[in-house]
N, C-alpha and C positions, 0 to 999 in steps of 0.2 A: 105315501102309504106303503108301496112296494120298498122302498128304501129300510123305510123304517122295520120292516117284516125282515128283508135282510138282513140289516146289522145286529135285527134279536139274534137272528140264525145262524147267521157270523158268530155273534158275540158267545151264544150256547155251544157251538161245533168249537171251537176254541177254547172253551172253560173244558171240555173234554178231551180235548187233547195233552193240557197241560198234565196230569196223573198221566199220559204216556212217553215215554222218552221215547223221542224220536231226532235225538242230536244226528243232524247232519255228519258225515265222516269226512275224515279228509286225507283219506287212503283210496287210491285207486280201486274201483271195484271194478266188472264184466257187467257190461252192461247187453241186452238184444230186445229192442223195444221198436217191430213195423213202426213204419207212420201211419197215420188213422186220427181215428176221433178220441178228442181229446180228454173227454169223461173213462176213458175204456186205457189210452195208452198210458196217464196219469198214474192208473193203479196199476199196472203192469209196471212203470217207472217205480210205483211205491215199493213194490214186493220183491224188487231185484234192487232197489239202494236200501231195504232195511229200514225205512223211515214213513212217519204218516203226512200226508200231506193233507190239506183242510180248502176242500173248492164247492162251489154250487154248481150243479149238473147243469139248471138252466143257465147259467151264466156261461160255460161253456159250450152250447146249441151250436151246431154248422160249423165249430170251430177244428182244426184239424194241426196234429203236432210233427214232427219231421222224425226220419226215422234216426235210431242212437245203436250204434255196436260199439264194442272194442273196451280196452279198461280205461279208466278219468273217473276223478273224482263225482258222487254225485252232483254236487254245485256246476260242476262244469257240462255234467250229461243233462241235466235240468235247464239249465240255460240254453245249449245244442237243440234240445228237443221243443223247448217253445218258441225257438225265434222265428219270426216272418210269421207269427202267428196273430200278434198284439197281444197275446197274453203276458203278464209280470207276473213276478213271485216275489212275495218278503219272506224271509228267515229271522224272526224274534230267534236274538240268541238268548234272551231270559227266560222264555219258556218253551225253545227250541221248537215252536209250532213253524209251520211253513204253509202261507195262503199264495195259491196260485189263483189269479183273476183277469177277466179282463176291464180296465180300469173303467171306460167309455162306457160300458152297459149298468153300472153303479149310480 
């Protein structure tokens, strides 16, 4: 039942992303993102690569991200910043959304 209430919520937070472009870059930006929790440093990640990312707050509970400075592509400061966390991320390049989750709690 909780699954299925997700992937409505997945599936709606997604149908709304699509009307945003949020194409990934693949130009170096300035990145300055603390390490912290991972609902908080996410949007701070969002707001400094230019892009919307698509997560469930509870899904990441306790979870914490590593910190990110300096210029790199976002793809590469996204991956820096969730690793040793268990969190993944997909990047649909057809409708350029981008879900960060972690897979185990699904």
């Amino acid at each position: 039942m909780v699954y299925r209430i997700f992937v409505s919520l997945t599936s709606l937070l997604a149908i709304s992303l699509l009307s945003v472009s949020c194409q990934i870059k693949e130009e170096r930006l300035e990145f300055d993102v603390k390490a912290g929790k991972a609902s908080e440093t996410l949007k701070l990640f969002s707001v400094q690569a230019g892009i919307n990312i698509l997560f469930s707050e509870n899904d990441l509970q306790g979870i914490e991200t590593q910190k990110i400075s300096g210029k790199m592509t976002p793809e590469m400061a996204l991956e820096k910043m969730i690793s040793d966390s268990g969190l993944i991320f997909h990047h649909d390049k057809d409708s350029q959304a981008i879900a960060v989750y972690y897979p185990s709690r699904n």
